[in-house]
VEXDOFI-74953 format. One record per residue (C-alpha): residue number from 1; x, y, z. Coordinates in steps of 0.5 Angstrom, whole numbers. Each point is the difference from the previous one (the first is absolute). Example, Ala and Ser with C-alpha at 12.3 -4.5 7.8 and 13.67 -1.06 7.14 Angstrom:
<recs>
<1 <25 -9 16>> <2 <2 7 -2>> 
</recs>
This chain:
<recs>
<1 <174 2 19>> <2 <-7 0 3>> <3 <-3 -6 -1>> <4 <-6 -2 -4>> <5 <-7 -1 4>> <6 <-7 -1 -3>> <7 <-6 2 2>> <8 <-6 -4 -2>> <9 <-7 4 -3>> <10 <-6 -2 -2>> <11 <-3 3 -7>> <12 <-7 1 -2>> <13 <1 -7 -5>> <14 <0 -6 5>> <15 <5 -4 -5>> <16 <6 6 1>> <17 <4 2 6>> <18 <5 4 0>> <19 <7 1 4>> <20 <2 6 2>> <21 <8 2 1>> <22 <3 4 5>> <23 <4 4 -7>> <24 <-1 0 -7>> <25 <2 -7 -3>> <26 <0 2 -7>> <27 <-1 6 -6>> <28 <-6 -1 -3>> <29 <-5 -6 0>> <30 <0 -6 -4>> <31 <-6 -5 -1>> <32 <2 -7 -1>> <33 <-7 -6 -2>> <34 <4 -6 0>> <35 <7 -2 1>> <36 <2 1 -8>> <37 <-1 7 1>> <38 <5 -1 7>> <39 <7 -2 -3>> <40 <2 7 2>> <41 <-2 0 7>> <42 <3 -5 4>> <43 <-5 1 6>> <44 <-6 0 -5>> <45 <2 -7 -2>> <46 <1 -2 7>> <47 <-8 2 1>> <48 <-2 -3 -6>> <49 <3 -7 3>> <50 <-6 1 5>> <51 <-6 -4 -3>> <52 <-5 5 2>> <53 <4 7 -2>> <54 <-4 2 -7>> <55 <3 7 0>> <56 <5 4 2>> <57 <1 7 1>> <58 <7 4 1>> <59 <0 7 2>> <60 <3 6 4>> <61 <0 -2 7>> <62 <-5 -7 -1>> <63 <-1 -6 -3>> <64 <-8 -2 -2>> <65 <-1 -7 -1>> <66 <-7 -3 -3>> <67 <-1 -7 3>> <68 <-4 -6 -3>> <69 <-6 -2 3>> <70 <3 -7 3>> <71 <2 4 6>> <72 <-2 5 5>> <73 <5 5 2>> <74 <-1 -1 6>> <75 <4 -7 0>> <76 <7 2 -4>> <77 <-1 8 0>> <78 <6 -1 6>> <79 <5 -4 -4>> <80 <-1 4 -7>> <81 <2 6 5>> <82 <6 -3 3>> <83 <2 -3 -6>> <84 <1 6 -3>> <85 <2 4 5>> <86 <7 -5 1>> <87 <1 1 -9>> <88 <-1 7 2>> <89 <5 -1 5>> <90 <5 -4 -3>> <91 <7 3 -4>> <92 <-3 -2 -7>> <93 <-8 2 2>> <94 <0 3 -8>> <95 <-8 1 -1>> <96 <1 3 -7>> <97 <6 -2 -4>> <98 <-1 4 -8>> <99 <-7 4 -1>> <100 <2 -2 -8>> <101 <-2 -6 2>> <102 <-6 0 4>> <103 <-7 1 -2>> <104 <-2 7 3>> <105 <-7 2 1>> <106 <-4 5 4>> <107 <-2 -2 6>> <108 <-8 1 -1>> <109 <-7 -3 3>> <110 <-7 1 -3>> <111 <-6 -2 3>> <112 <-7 2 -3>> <113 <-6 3 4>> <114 <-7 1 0>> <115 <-4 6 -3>> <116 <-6 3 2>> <117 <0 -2 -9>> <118 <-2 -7 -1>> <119 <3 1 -7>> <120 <6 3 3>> <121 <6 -3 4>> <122 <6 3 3>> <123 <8 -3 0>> <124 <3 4 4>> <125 <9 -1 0>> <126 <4 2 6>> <127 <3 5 -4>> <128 <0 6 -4>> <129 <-3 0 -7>> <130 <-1 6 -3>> <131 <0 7 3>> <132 <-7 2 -3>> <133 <-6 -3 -2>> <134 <-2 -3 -7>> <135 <-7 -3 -3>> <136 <0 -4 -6>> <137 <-7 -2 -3>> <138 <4 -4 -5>> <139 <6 -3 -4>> <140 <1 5 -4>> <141 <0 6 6>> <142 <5 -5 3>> <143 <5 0 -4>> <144 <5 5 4>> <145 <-1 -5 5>> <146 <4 -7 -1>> <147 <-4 -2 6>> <148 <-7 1 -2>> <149 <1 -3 -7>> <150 <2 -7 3>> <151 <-6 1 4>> <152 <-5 1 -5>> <153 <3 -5 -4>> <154 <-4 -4 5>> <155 <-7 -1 -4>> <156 <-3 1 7>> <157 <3 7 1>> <158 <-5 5 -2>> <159 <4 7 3>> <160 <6 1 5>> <161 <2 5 5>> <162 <6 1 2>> <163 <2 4 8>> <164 <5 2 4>> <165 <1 -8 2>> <166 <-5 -4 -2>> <167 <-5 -1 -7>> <168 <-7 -1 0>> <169 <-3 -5 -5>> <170 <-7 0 -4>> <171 <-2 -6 -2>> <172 <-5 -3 -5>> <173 <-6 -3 2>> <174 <2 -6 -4>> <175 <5 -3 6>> <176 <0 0 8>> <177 <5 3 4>> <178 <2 -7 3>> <179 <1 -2 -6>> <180 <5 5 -2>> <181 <4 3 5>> <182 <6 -4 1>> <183 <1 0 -7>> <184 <0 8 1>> <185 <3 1 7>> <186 <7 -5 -3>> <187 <-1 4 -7>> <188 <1 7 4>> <189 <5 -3 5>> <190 <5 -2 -6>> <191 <-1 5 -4>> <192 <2 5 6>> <193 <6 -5 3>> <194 <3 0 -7>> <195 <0 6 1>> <196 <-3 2 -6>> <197 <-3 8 -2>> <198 <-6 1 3>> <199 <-2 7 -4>> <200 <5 2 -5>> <201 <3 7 2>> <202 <-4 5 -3>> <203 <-6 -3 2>> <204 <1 0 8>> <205 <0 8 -1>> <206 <-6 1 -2>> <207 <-7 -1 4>> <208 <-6 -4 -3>> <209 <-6 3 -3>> <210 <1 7 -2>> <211 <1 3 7>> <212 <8 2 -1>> <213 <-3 6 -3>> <214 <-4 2 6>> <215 <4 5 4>> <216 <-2 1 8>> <217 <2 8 -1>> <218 <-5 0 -5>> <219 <-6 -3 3>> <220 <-4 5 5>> <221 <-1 -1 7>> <222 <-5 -5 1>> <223 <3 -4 -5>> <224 <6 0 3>> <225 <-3 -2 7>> <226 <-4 -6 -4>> <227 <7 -3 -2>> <228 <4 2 6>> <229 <-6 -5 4>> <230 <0 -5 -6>> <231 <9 0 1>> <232 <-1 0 8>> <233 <-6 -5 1>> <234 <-3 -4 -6>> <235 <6 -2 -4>> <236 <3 -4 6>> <237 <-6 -4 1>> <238 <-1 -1 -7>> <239 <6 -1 -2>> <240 <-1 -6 6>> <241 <-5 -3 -5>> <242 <4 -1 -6>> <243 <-2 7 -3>> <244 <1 7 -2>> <245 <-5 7 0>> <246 <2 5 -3>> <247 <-2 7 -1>> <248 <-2 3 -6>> <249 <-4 7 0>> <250 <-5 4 5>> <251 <-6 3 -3>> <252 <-1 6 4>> <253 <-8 1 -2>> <254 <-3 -7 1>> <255 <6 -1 6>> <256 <2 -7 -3>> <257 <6 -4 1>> <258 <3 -3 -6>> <259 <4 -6 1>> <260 <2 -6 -4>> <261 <1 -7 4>> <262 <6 -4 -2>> <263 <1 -7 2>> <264 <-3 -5 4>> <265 <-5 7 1>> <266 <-2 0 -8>> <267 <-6 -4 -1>> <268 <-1 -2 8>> <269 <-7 -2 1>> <270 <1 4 7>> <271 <4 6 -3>> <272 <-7 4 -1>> <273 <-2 -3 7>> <274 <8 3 3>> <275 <-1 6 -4>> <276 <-6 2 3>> <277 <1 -2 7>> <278 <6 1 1>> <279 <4 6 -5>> <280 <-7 4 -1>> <281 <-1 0 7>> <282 <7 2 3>> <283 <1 5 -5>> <284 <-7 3 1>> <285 <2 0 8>> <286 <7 2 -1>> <287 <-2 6 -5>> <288 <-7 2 2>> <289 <-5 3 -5>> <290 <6 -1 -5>> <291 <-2 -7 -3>> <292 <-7 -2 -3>> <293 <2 -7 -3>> <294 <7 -4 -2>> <295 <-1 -5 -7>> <296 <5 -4 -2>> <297 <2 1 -9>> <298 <1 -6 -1>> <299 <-5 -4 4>> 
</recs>
């Protein structure tokens, strides 16, 4: 049998390294926070007798480990890795003995991001969170959606914003950002860890606002062009700023653009600033003569 050999990478967290494997160690993956929750991992409890190891991921082909403050990496990454090398090696080196046992979670990180909305942050997850895009302006709009309801259970929350694998935050005026976003980010991060539903079936399918019922083979051609450049160049961009634009009609006579702003985008004090310079202007540029303003309906 080959021997196990691990491989020593660095992450975007300085607090966790990760150890790579020549193989596969193991099917699935399995979170550990203490040592309680190790009984059934024999080399997880070994870790946790370490006094700086704080958390320990096992999955398929690597062995992630979350250090305390109290050392750097760079002192005891070579004694962790040959360590774990020789029980990995050794006739009895069982990483997980029952997965009845063992506490499972899904292996997941949140970071949050500034917006161009200084009212709107963004928590962005290393996975997928939905399929299509969803606004909530309330509780009560949220309700297809354990995630947005524990979230306007905060008093703070004032609308959400749920994308492909990060949520946009308004908040109220009453707090500060710095006061609030740890409590948030650790909120989502468990929520998604325990793995728990997102946004219930029958909502996923649908898109938000009344957009599902426009059908690109029933717009004309400049409507067409104007929600292939909207796909192609701006949503990407706005997307990067925690928001959304959607098209929502063409109005033929006044050559106007009707969209509506989702997000960090809905409400931005800079949101007609970008329309203007940004949208209006390259829509005109790339469908000359065919564009005369672009207003958002929500603004």
């Amino acid at each position: 049998m080959e021997e196990v050999t691990l491989k020593i990478e660095k992450t975007t967290n300085d607090a966790i390294l990760k150890f790579t494997a020549n193989t596969v160690l193991i099917s699935g993956s399995y979170q550990f926070n203490n040592i309680d929750e190790a009984k059934n991992s024999p080399l997880a409890q070994q870790l946790f007798h370490l006094p700086f190891v704080k958390r320990v991921l096992i999955s398929a082909n690597f062995i992630a480990i979350e250090k305390f403050s109290i050392v750097e990496w760079s002192d005891v990454e070579q004694e962790v890795k040959e360590q774990m090398e020789a029980y990995l090696n050794s006739p009895g080196g069982v990483l997980v003995l029952e997965e009845k046992e063992t506490t499972k979670k899904v292996p997941v990180e949140v970071y949050s991001e500034v917006t161009p909305n200084p009212s709107v942050l963004k928590f962005v997850a290393n996975k997928l969170l939905v399929k299509n895009d969803l606004e909530y302006k309330n509780i009560d709009e949220a309700k297809d959606s354990p995630l947005a309801t524990g979230l306007f259970n905060f008093p703070f929350v004032k609308e959400v914003f749920i994308s492909e694998n990060y949520i946009s935050i308004t908040k109220f005026d009453v707090v500060e950002w710095a006061e609030i976003t740890n409590e948030i980010r650790g909120f989502i991060k468990e929520f998604i860890a325990d793995g728990k539903t997102i946004v219930e079936k029958n909502a996923e399918k649908k898109e938000t606002t009344s957009t599902e019922s426009i059908q690109l083979e029933d717009l004309d051609d400049v409507s067409k062009q104007i929600v292939a450049i909207l796909d192609e160049y701006i949503k990407p961009a706005v997307a990067a700023d925690g928001g959304n634009i959607l098209f929502q009609s063409y109005e033929t006579k006044t050559k106007t653009v009707n969209v509506i702003l989702q997000g960090a985008c809905s409400g931005c004090p800079s949101s007609t600033v970008t329309l203007k310079n940004g949208i209006e202007n390259m829509l005109k540029q790339l469908i000359p003569g065919q564009i005369e303003q672009v207003v958002a309906l929500n603004q």
